[in-house]
C-alpha positions in Angstrom: 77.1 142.4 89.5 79.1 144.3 91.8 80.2 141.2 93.5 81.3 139.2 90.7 84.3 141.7 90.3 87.2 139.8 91.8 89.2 141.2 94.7 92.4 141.1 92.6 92.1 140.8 88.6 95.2 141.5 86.1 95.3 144.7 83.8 93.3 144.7 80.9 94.5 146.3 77.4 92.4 145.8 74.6 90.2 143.2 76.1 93.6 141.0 76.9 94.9 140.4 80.3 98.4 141.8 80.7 101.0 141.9 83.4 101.3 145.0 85.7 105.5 144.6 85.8 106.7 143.0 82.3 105.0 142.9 78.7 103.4 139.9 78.3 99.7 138.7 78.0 97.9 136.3 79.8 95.3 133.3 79.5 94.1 131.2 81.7 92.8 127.9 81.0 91.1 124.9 82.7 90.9 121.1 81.4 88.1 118.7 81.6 90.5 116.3 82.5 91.2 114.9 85.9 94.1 116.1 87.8 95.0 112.8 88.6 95.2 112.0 84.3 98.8 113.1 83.6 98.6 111.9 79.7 95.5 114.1 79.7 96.6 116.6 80.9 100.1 116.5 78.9 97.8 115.8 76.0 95.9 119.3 76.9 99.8 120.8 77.4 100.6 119.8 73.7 97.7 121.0 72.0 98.4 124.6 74.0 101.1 124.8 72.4 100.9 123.8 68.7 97.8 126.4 69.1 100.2 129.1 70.1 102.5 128.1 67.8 100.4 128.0 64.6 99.2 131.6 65.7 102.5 133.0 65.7 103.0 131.5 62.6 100.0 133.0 61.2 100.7 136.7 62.5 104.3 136.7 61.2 106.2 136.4 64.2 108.1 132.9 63.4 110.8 135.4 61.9 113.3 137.1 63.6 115.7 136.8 66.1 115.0 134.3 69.3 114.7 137.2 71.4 112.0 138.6 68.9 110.1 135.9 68.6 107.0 135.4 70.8 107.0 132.7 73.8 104.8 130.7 75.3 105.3 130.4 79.4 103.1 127.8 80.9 102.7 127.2 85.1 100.1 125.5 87.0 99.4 122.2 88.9 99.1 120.3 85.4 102.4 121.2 83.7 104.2 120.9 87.3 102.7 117.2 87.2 104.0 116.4 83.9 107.1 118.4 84.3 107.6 116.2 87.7 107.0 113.2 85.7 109.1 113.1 82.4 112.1 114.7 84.4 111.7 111.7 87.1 111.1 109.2 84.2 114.0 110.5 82.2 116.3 110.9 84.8 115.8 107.1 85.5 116.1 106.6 82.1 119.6 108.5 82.4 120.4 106.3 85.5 120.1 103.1 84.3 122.1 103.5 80.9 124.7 105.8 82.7 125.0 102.6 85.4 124.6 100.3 83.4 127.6 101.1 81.3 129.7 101.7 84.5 128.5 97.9 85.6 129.5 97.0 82.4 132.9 98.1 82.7 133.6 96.9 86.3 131.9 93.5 85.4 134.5 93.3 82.2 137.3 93.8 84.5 136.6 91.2 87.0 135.6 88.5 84.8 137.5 89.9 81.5 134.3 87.6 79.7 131.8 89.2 77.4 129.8 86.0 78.3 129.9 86.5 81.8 128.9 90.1 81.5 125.6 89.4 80.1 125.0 86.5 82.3 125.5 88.6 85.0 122.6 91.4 83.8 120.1 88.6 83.9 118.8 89.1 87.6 119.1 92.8 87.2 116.5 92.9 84.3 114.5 89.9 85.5 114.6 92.0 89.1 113.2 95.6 87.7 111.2 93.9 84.8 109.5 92.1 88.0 109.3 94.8 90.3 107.6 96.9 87.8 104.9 94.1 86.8 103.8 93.9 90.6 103.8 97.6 91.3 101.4 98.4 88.1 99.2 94.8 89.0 99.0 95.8 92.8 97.9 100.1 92.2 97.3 100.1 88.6 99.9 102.6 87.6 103.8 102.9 88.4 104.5 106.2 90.6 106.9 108.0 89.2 109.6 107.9 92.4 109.0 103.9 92.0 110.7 104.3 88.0 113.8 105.9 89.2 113.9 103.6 92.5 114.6 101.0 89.3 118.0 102.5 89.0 118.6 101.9 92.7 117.8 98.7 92.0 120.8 97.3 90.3 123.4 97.8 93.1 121.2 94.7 95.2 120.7 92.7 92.4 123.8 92.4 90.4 125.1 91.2 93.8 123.6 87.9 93.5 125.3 87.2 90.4 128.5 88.5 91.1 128.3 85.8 93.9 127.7 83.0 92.1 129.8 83.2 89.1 132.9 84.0 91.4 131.8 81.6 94.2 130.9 78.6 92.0 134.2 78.2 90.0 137.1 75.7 91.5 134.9 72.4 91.0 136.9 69.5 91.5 134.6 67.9 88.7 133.8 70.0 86.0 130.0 71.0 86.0 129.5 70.7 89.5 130.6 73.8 90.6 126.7 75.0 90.8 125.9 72.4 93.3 129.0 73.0 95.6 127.4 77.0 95.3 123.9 75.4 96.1 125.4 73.5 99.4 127.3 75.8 100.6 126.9 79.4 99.4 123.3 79.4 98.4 121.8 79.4 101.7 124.0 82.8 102.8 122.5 84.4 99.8 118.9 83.1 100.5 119.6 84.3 104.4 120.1 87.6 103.0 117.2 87.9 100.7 114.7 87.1 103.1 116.3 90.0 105.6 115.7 92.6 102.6 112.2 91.0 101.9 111.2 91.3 106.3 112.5 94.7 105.8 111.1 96.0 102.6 107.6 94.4 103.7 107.4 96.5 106.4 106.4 99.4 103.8 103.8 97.9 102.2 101.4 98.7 105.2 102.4 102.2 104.5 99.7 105.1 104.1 102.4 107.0 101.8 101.7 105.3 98.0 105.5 106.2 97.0 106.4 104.3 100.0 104.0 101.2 99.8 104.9 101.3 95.6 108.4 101.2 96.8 108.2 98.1 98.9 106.2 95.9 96.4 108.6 96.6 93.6 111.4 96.1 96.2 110.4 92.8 97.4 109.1 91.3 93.9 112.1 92.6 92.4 114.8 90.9 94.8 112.8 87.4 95.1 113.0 87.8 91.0 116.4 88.1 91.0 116.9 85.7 93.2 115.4 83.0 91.6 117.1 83.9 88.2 120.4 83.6 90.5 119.9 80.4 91.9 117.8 78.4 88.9 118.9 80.0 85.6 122.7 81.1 86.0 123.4 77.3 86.5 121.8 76.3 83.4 124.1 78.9 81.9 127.1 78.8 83.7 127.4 75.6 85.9 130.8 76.2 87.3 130.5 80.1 87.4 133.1 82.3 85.3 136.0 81.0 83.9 138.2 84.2 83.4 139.9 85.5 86.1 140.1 89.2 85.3 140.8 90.9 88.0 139.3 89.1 91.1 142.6 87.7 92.6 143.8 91.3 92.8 140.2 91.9 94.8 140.7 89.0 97.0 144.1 90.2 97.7 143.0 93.4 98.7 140.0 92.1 100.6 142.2 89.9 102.7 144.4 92.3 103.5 141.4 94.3 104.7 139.7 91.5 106.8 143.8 91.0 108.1 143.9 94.8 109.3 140.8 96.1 110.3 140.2 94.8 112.9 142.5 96.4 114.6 140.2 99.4 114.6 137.4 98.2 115.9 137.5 100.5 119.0 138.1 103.5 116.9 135.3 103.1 114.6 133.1 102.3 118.1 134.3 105.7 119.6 133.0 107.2 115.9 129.2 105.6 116.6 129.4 107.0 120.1 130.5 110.5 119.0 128.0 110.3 115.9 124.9 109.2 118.2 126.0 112.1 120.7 126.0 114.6 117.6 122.5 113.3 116.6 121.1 113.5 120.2 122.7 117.1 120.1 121.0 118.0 117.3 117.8 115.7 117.9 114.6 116.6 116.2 116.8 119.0 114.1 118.0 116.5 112.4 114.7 114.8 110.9 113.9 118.4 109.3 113.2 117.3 105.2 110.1 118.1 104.2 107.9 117.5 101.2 108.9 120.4 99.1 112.8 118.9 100.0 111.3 115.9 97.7 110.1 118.3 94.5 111.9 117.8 91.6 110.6 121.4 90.1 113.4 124.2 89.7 113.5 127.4 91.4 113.4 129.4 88.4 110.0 126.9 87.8 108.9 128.2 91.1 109.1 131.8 90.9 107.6 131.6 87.3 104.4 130.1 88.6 104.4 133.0 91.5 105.1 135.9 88.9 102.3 134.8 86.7 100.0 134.1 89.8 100.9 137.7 90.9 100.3 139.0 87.4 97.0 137.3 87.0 95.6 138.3 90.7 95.2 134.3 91.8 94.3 134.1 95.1 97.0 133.0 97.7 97.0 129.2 98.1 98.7 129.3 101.5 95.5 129.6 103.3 91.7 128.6 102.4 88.7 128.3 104.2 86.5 125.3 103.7 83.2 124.5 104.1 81.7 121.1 104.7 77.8 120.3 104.8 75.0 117.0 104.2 74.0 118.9 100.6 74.7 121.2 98.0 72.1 124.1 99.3 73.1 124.0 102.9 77.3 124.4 101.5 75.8 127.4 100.3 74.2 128.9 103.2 76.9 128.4 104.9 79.5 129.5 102.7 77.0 133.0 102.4 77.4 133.3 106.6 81.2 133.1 106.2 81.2 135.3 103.5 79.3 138.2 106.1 82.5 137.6 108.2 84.7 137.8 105.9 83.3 141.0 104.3 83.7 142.5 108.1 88.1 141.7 108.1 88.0 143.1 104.6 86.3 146.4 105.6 88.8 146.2 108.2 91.8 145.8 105.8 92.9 142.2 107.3 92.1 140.9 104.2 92.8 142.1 100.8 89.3 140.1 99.2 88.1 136.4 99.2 86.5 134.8 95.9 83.5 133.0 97.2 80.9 130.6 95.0 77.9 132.1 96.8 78.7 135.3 94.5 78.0 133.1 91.5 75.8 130.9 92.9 73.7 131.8 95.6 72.0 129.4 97.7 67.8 129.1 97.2 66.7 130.3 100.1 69.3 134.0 99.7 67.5 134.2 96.3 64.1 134.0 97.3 65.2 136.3 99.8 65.8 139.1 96.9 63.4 137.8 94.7 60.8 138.4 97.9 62.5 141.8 98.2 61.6 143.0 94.9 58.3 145.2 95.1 55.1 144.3 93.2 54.0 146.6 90.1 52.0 149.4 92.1 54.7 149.6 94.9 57.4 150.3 92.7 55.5 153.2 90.4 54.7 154.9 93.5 58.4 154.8 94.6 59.7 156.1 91.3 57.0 158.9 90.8 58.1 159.8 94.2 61.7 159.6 93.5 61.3 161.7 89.7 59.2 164.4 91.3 60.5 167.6 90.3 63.3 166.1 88.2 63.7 166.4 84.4 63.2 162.4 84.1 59.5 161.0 84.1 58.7 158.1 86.2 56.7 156.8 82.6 59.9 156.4 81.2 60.6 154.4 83.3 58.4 151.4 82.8 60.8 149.1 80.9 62.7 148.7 84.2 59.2 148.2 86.2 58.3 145.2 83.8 61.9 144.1 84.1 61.6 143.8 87.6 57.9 141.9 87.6 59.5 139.7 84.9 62.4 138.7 87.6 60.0 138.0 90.4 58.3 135.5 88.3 62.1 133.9 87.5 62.6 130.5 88.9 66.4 130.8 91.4 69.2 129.8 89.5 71.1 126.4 90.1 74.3 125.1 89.7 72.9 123.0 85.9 71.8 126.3 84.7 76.1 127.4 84.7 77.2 124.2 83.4 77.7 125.2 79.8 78.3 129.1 80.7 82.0 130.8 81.2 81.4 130.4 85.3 81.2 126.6 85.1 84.7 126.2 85.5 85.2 128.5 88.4 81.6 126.9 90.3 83.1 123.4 89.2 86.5 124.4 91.3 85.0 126.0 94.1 82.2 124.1 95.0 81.8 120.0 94.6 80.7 116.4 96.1 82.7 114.5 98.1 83.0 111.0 96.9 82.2 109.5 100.2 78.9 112.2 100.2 78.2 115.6 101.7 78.5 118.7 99.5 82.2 121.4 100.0 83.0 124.9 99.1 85.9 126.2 98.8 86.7 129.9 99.7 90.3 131.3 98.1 91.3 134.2 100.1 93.4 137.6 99.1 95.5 138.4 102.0 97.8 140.9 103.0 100.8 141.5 105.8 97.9 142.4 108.4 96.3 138.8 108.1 96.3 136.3 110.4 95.0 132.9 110.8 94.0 133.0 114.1 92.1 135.7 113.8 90.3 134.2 110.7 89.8 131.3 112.6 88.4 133.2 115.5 86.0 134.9 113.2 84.8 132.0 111.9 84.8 129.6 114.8 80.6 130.3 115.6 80.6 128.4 112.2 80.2 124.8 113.0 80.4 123.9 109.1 83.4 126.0 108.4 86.9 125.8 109.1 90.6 127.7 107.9 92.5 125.1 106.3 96.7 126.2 106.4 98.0 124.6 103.4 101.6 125.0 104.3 101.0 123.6 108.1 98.6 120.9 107.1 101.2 119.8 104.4 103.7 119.9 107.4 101.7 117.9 109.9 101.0 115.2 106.9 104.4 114.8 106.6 105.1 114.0 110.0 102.7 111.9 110.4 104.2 110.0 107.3 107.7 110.4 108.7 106.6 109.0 112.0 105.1 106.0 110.3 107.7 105.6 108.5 109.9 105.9 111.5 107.5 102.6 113.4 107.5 101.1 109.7 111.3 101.0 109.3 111.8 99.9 113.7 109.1 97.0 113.1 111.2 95.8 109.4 114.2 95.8 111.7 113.1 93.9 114.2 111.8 91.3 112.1 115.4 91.2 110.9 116.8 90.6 113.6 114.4 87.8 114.6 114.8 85.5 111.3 118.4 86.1 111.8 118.2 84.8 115.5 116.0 81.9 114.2 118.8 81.2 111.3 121.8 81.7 113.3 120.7 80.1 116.8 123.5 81.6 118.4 123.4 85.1 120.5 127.0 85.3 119.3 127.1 85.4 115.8 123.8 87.1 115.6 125.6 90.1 117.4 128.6 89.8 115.4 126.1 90.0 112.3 123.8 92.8 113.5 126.5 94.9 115.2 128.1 96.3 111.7 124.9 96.6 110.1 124.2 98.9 113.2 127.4 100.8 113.6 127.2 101.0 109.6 123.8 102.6 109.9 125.0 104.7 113.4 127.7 106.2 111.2 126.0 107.5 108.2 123.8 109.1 110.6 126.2 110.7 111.9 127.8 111.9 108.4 124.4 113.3 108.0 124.3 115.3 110.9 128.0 116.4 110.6 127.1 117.7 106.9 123.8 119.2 108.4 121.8 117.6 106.1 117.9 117.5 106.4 116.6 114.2 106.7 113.6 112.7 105.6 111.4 109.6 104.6 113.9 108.6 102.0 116.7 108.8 104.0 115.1 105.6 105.9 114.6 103.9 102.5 118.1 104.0 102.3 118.9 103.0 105.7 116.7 100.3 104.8 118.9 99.2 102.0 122.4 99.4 104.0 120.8 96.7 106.2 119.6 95.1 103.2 122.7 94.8 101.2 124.8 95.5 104.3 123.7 91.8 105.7 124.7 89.9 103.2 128.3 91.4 103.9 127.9 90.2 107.2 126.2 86.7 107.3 129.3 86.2 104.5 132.0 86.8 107.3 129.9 84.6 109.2 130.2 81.7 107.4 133.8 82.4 106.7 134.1 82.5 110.8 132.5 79.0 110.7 134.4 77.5 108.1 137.8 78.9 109.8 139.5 80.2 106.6 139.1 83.2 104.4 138.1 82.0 100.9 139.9 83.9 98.2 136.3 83.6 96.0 134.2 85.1 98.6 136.6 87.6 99.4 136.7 88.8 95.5 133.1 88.8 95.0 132.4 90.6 98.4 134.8 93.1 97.4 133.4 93.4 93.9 129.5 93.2 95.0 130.4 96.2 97.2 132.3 98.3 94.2 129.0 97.8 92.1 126.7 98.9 94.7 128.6 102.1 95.9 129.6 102.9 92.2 125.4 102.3 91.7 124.3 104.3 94.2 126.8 107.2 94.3 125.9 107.8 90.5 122.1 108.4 92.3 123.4 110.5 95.0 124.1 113.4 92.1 120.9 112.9 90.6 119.2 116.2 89.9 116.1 114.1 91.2 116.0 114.9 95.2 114.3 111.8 95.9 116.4 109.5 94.5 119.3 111.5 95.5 118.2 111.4 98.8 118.6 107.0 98.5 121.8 107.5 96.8 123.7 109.8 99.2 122.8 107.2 102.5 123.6 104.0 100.6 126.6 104.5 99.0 128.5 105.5 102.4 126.3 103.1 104.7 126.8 100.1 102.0 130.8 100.6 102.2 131.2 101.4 105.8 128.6 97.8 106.3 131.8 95.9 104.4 134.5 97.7 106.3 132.8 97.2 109.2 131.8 93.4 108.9 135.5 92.8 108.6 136.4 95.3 111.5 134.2 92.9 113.3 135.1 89.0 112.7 135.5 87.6 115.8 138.9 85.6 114.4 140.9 87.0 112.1 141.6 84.7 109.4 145.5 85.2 107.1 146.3 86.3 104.5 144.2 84.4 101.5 146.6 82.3 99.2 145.9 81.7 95.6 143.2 79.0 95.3 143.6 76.1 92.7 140.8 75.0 90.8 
């Protein structure tokens, strides 16, 4: 009995757990619910709570002031989940109305049509409606980052309309302009599709779920919009918008920028040499995000759930010892010969206690063991008269505890279905279970203090092959490295295959470097923003390096064509200029997302995505005049 009292337990008044530092009790509570279940488990949440509240509206204590009335503070792994997942969902909920308003309003000005407005949504809603479909076919269920990356989503997609309903209008014969967009426009816009889709795809090998999730709604969602672009917006507006809105004053300015900029070509390539010399300065530095930069949970969330683990005497999560074996009884045995090791670093005050499952549950063969112990009828008389002798107490009065003890000999050992309906099921559950690919684990939680160490629990373990100290906080570390490095190969490889349907489109070393060398400089140089702001960079940072090649390259294979053709055309100048307005305005509403993740997509686009147009002009090989107004 001794060794079912926990190494650290919480106060006790009454029968109720209380904290040591402020007044407030404490329950704790498991659900039979899989961790993995978030509506179960936000089910289990709710139901906590109208308890709670029907009891304090049964004592009285709905009356009063707020500060009078008794609350309910809930923290663990469950609520963090569901916390996690209705801020994320309602943060992208937030994003895309916020966005879509500000799209509204910049779309209004351009083409001053309501008509036009709505025409233009269509490939954003067919794009996330899309994306969404083939994420929840593909795993089953929509991760939350995947909902907000929706938001992001817009910026791309809205771009294909805005090119077509400026591009297709000036048809010499009324109806046609759609065809003259098909012939000559159409196959810029596909060029620049298929780059995002070779670099998207190379996520969906990904071992990180957010990441592969990412990619499938990425890719469904742009070939979506796509098509909506180039097979419905005919049907509905054959020779694009009519109203000019705006869009002459964006041409205008666009020309003037494609007139100038080039001029500082040399200064923006001393800024990629100075930004790559910062980042190889800073080198490894740089790549420091890690996946607690990605939580969405507050602070004040944080140091709740370490108050109330304090109060409650919770073991410390940052380190556990695990042990691995073919079946249930031999987990046991071995988690009993750690245990004797441990017990040894307690008694030497390296450790503070360890809750172990053999204390609940001993393996068969330690129970035989003490069952074996015990001493038959005659053996334990003669110990007892021998132990009473001369004492006020008489060994015959002692004969309950003699049968007691026969009775227990006879006992069968106790297994894990005898404490499946008792109050240590849920503890045994936790602390010792199958793996789904087979073998039998045990988990030990560990009380330590400022005079442990892991290598020296490590070392006092290491005689046990089936045993090993697990460091949450490095293991997490190493994972996400390991993640960040394939995301690092993932991201090289999707280039690459950019650069090689470009070379098989283009056919021209020349104009493929003249395309790929903005969308390089454009990533080089937000990069080196980065670094200058010291900001820690992580796996979403390269989704959104991804993206400012992906929208960044239709900006470029557009100067391109206007290379080719000779002349700067005042209706791909206006919707250039306008697709880039859209996707910054977009993105930079994500980059001050309280959401770090989708921050984290917002902060690299919106800069890379406008430097990729400044620099796709700094770059044109010949710089075309001034546009003049075209005539329809």
């Amino acid at each position: 009995a001794e060794a079912l009292i926990p190494a650290s337990s919480p106060r006790t008044e009454n029968g109720v757990w209380v904290s040591r530092t402020v007044p407030r009790a404490m329950l704790l509570t498991t659900t039979r619910a899989s961790g993995s279940d978030l509506d179960a488990q936000a089910a289990a949440i709710a139901r906590v709570q109208a308890e709670f509240d029907k009891a304090v509206s049964a004592v009285g204590g709905g009356g009063g002031s707020a500060a009078e009335k008794p609350r309910l503070l809930l923290s663990g792994a469950p609520v963090f989940s569901v916390q996690s997942r209705d801020k994320i969902k309602g943060e992208a909920i937030h994003l895309a109305a916020v966005g879509a308003v500000v799209m509204g309003g910049l779309l209004l000005l351009a083409f001053a049509s309501p008509r036009a407005l709505v025409i233009a949504l269509l490939p954003v809603l067919t794009g996330v409606v899309a994306g969404t479909a083939a994420v929840a076919l593909v795993f089953g269920s929509v991760h939350g980052l995947t909902m907000g990356f929706g938001s992001t989503l817009i910026g791309e997609t809205v771009d294909y309309a805005i090119y077509y309903l400026i591009q297709a209008r000036g048809a010499a014969v009324p109806g046609t302009g759609w065809q003259r967009w098909r012939d000559l426009n159409w196959p810029t816009v596909r060029l620049g599709l298929l780059t995002s889709v070779c670099g998207f795809a190379a996520l969906l090998f990904s071992g990180f779920p957010g990441l592969a999730q990412l990619g499938v709604f990425s890719i469904a969602g742009l070939v979506a919009a796509a098509f909506v672009t180039r097979h419905g917006l005919p049907m509905l507006a054959p020779d694009g918008a009519t109203g000019m809105g705006m869009r002459r004053q964006m041409a205008r300015m666009a020309g003037a920028i494609v007139h100038h900029l080039p001029r500082l070509r040399l200064a923006f390539v001393a800024l990629g040499i100075a930004a790559l010399a910062l980042m190889a300065w800073q080198g490894g530095e740089l790549w420091r995000a890690s996946l607690s930069s990605m939580s969405p949970l507050t602070k004040a969330t944080q140091d709740l759930d370490a108050s109330l683990r304090a109060d409650i005497g919770a073991a410390d999560g940052g380190t556990l010892v695990v042990v691995q074996a073919a079946d249930e009884q031999a987990a046991l045995r071995a988690t009993e010969a750690a245990g004797l090791r441990l017990d040894a670093l307690v008694a030497d005050g390296r450790l503070d206690g360890y809750e172990s499952v053999a204390r609940m549950l001993p393996s068969i063969a330690a129970q035989q063991a003490r069952l074996a112990s015990l001493p038959d009828t005659a053996t334990l008389q003669d110990r007892l008269t021998a132990a009473t002798a001369g004492l006020p107490l008489a060994a015959a009065r002692l004969e309950p505890f003699v049968a007691s003890v026969q009775a227990s000999r006879a006992l069968p050992p106790i297994v894990r279905a005898d404490l499946a309906d008792g109050a240590l099921a849920p503890v045994v559950r936790a602390l010792l279970f199958e793996r789904p690919g087979g073998g039998w684990s045990s988990l030990i939680a560990l009380h330590t203090n400022d005079r442990s160490d892991a290598a020296t629990l490590a070392a006092s373990l290491s005689s046990l092959p089936e045993v090993q100290v697990v460091d949450i906080g490095r293991e997490l570390g190493s994972l996400y490295d390991r993640y960040l490095h394939e995301a690092f190969v993932q991201v090289m490889l999707g280039a690459l295959a950019v650069v090689a349907l470009l070379g098989l489109y283009l056919r021209s070393l020349r104009r493929l470097v003249a395309v790929c060398q903005p969308l390089l400089l454009a990533v080089i140089l937000t990069l080196g923003g980065m670094a200058a702001l010291h900001v820690p960079l992580g796996i979403l940072h390269l989704v959104g390096l991804l993206l400012i090649v992906a929208v960044g390259s239709n900006y470029a294979l557009f100067f391109d064509q206007l290379q080719v053709t000779g002349r700067a055309d005042e209706d791909t100048l206006a919707s250039l200029m306008l697709a880039n307005l859209t996707t910054v305005v977009s993105f930079g509403l994500i980059a001050i997302s309280d959401i770090p993740a989708l921050s984290a997509i917002g902060r690299v686009v919106a800069p890379g995505a406008f430097l990729a147009l400044m620099l796709s002009a700094a770059f044109v090989r010949k710089t075309p005049g001034r546009p003049g107004p075209k005539t329809a």
